[in-house]
C-alpha positions as CSV (number, residue, x, y, z in Angstrom):
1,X,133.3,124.9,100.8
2,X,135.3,126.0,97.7
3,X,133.4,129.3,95.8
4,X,134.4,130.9,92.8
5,X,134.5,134.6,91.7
6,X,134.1,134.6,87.8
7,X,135.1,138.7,87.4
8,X,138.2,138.3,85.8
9,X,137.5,137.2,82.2
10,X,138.4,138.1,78.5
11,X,138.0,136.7,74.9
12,X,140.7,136.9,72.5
13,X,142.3,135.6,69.1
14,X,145.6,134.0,68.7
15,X,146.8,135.7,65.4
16,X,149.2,134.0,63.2
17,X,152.0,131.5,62.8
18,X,154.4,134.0,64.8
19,X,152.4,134.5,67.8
20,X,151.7,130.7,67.8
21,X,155.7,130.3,67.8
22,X,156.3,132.9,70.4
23,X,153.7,130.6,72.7
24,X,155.1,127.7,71.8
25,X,158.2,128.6,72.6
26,X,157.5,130.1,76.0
27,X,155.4,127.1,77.1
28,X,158.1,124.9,76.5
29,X,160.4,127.4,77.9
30,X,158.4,127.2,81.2
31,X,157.7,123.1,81.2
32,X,161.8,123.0,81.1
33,X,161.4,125.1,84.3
34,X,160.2,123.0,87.1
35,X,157.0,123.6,88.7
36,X,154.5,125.8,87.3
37,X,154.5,128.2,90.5
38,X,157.0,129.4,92.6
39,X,154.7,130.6,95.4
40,X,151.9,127.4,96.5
41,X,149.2,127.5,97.7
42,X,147.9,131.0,97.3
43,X,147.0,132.3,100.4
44,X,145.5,135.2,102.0
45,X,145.4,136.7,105.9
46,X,141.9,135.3,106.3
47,X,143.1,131.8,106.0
48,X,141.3,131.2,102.4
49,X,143.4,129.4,99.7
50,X,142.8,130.3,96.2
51,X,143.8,127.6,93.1
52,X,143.7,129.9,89.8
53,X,142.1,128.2,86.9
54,X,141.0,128.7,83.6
55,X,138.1,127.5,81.0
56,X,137.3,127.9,77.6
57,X,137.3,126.9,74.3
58,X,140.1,127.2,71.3
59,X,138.1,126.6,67.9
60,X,140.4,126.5,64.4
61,X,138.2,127.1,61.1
62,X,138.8,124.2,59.0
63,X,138.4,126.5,55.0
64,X,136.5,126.9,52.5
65,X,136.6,123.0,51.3
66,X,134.9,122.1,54.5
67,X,131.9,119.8,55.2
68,X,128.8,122.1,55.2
69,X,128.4,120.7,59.3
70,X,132.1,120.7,60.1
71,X,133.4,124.5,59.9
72,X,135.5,124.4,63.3
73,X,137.5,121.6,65.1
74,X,136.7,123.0,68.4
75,X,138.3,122.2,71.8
76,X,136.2,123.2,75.6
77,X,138.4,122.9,78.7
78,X,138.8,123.3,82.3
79,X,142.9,124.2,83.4
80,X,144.9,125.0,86.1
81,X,146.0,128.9,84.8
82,X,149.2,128.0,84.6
83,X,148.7,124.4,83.3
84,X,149.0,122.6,86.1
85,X,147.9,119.3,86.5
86,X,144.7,120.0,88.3
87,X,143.8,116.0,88.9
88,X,144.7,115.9,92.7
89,X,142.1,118.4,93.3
90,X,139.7,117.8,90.3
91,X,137.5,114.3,90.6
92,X,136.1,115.1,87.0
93,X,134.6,117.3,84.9
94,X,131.0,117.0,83.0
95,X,131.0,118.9,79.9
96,X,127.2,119.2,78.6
97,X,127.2,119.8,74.7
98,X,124.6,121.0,73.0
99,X,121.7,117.8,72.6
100,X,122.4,117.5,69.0
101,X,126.1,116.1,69.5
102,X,125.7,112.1,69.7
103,X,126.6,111.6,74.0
104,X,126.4,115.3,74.7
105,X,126.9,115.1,78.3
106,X,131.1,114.1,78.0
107,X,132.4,113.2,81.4
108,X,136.4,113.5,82.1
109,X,137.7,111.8,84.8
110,X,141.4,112.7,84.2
111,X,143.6,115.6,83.4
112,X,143.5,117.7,80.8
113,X,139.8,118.0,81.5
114,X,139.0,118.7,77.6
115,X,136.5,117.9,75.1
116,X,137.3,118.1,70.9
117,X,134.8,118.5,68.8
118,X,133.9,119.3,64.8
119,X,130.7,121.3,64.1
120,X,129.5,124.3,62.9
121,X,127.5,126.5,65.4
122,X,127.5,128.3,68.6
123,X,126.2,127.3,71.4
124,X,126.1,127.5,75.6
125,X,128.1,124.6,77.3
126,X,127.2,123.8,81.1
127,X,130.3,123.0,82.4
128,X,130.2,121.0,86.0
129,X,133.1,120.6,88.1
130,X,133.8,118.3,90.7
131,X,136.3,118.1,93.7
132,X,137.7,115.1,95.4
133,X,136.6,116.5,98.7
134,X,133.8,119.0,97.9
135,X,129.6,119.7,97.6
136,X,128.1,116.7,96.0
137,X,126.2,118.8,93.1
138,X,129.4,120.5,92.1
139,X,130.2,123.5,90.6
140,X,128.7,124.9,87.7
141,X,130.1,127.2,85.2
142,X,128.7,128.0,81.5
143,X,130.7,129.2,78.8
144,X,129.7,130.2,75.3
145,X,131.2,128.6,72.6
146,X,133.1,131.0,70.4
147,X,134.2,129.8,66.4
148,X,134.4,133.0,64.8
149,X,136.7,135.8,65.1
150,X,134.8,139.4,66.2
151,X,136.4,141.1,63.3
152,X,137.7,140.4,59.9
153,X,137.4,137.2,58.1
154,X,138.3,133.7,59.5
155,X,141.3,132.2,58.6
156,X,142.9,128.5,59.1
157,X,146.0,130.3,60.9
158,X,144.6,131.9,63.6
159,X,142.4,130.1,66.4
160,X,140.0,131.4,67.8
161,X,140.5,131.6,71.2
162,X,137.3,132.3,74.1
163,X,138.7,131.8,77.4
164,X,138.0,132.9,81.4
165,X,140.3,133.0,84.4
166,X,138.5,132.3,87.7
167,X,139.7,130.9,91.3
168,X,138.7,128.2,93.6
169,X,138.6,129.6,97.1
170,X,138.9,127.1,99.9
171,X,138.2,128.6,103.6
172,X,140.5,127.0,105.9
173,X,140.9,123.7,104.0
174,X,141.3,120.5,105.6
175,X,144.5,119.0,105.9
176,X,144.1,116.2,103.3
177,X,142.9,118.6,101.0
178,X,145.6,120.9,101.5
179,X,147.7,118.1,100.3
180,X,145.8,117.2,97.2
181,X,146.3,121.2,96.4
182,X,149.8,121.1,96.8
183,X,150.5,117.9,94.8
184,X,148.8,120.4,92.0
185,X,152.2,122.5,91.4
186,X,153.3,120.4,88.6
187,X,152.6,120.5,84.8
188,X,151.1,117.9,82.9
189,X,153.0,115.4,80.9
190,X,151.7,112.9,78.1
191,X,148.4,115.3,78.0
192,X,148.1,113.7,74.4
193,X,147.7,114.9,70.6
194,X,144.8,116.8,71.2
195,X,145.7,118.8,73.6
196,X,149.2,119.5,72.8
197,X,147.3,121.2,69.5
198,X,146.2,123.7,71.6
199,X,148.2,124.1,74.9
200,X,150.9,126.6,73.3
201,X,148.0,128.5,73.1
202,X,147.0,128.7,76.2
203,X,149.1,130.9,79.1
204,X,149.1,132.4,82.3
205,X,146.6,135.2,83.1
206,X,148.0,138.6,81.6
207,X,148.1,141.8,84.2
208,X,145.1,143.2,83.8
209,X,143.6,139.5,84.1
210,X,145.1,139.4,87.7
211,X,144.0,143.1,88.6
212,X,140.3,142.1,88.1
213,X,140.8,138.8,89.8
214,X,141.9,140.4,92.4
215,X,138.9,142.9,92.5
216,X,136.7,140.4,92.4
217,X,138.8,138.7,95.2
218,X,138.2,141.7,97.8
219,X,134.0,142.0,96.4
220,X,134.0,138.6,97.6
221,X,135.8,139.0,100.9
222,X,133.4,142.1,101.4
223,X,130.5,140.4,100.7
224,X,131.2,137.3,102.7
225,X,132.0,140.0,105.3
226,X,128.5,141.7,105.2
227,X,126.8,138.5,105.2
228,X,128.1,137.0,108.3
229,X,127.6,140.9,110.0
230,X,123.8,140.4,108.7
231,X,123.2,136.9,109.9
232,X,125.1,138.2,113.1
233,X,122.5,140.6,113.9
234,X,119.7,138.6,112.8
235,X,120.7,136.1,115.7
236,X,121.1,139.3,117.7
237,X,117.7,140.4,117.5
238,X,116.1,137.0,117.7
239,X,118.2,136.9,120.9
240,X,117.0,140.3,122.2
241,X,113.1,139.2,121.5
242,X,114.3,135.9,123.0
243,X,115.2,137.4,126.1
244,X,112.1,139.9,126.0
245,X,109.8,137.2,126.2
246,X,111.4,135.3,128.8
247,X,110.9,138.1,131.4
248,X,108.2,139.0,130.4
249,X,106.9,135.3,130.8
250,X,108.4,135.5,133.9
251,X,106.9,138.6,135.6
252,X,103.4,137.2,134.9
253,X,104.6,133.8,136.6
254,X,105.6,136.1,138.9
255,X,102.2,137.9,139.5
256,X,100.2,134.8,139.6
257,X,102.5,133.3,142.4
258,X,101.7,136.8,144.2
């Protein structure tokens, strides 16, 4: 069954029309460069293969002459980390908004898995994925919805930008799911106007990103590793009293037959 390990995260702003260029520039850099990852699937010795992917939200103040209820165009997303085209893997993706929305719970069905929206507050959004070939309830992430910047004033050219990088971790996947993750390593192409607003954005996990991901990779393997060694003596004693009883059962046959 695929887990996830949700250590690695941060929460940052994109600042300025610059910044936004450099991205811009580096994403289309990188779509010009084949597929998104050189190296697929990630593997480890213990057979488990890991899919990186990211979710979050990118929210752009819309001024001072906006509607008293519509302060932010806000976007909420689930992506491969390095903007791969996750629908092979991905069946769809409910996105539960806060009740107030008209159709809060938004259900996406294809790549990019993304919901835009205009409002005013913050709020918790339940984010449920599911697999082609996974557990029938899904996953379930939150995230909190993030319009305004931790410091200074807002401003209409810089998003806001709230975002986590986790894995899906698949222990010895089946064959036909080993395929759908390899048909993953590609980028996505006519993701449409929404999402090409805020996909320059939007990059590959930084260093320090990967160093905790990876730290939270080896707490996992460790504490997979302590729960099987737990469960293994807890059948080991129940085999021990198992075995206990049975003699014992049978010296008393045995002392009656006497």
């Amino acid at each position: 069954l695929p887990q996830t390990g949700r250590e690695s995260g941060r929460e940052r702003e994109k600042m300025g029309d610059a910044a936004e260029a450099d991205a811009g520039a580096a994403g289309a850099a990188a779509k010009d460069s084949g597929p998104p990852n050189p190296v697929w699937p990630i593997k480890d010795k213990e057979n488990f293969v890991t899919v990186p992917f990211a979710y979050g939200s990118v929210a752009f103040w819309q001024g001072k002459r906006a509607a008293e209820f519509q302060t932010h165009k806000w976007h909420v997303y689930v992506r491969g980390a390095n903007n791969e085209d996750l629908t092979h893997l991905i069946e769809r993706v409910i996105f539960q908004l806060h009740p107030s929305f008209n159709n809060p719970t938004r259900v996406v069905d294809t790549a990019p898995f993304h919901v835009s929206e205009l409002g005013w507050g913050e709020f918790e959004i339940a984010i449920k994925i599911f697999l082609h070939e996974g557990p029938e309830q899904g996953l379930e992430l939150r995230h909190m919805l993030a319009l305004w910047p931790k410091t200074g004033e807002p401003s209409m050219k810089r998003a806001v930008v709230s975002e986590k990088h986790d894995e899906l971790v698949f222990n010895e996947p089946s064959e036909s799911l080993l395929q759908r993750i390899h048909m993953c390593n590609s980028r996505l192409v006519n993701a449409g106007k929404a999402w090409g607003e805020i996909e320059s954005l939007l990059g590959p996990p930084n260093q320090q990103d990967e160093v905790l991901r990876m730290e939270a990779a080896q707490r996992r393997v460790q504490a997979e590793t302590e729960l099987l060694m737990e469960e293994f003596e807890r059948e080991e004693q129940a085999l021990s009293l198992a075995t206990e009883e049975v003699r014992r059962l049978e010296a008393g046959n045995g002392k009656k037959a006497a």
